[in-house]
C-alpha positions in Angstrom: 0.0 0.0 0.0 2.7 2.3 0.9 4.4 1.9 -2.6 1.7 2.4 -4.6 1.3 5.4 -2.5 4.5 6.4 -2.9 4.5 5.4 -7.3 1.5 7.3 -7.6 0.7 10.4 -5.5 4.5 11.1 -4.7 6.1 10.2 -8.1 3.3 10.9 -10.2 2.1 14.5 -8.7 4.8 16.0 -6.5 8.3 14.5 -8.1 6.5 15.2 -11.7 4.7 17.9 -10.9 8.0 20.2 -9.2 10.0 19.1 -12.9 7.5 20.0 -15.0 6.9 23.0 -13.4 10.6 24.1 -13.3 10.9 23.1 -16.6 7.5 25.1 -17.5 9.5 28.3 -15.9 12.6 27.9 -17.7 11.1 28.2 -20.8 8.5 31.1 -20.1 11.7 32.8 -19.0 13.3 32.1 -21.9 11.0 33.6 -23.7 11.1 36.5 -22.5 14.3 36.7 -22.2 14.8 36.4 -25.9 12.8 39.3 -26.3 15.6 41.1 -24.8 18.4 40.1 -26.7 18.9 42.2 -29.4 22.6 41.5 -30.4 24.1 45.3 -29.6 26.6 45.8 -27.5 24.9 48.9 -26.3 22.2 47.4 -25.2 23.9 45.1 -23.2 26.3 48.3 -22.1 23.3 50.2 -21.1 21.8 47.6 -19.3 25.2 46.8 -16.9 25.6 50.8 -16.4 21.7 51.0 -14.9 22.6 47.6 -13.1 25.5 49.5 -11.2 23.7 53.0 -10.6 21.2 50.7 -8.5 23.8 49.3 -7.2 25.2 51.9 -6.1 22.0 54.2 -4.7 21.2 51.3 -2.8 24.8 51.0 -0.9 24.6 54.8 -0.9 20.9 54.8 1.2 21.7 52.0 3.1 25.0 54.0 4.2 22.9 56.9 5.1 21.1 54.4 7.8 
């Protein structure tokens, strides 16, 4: 009883259900994240400049604490 427990609800709806799930997420991210990717360098550039201006208001505020 407790292994067809185990091959059914376990296997079947939590072990399958947490892969197909992650794998479900990976690919609506990469989705969207090919939306993004445009191929310039600029882009990219712009992007790792805004990265670091957070970056650095947020150590800047949390200095001012």
């Amino acid at each position: 009883a407790f292994a067809a427990f185990s091959a059914t609800v376990v296997e079947l709806r939590l072990i399958d259900g947490v892969v197909n799930g992650v794998s479900s997420l990976v690919r609506v991210s990469g989705q969207g994240l090919r939306k993004v990717q445009n191929g310039y360098v600029r882009t990219y550039a712009l992007g790792l400049v805004a990265g670091a201006v957070v970056l650095v208001a947020y150590v800047v505020t949390r200095a001012g604490s």
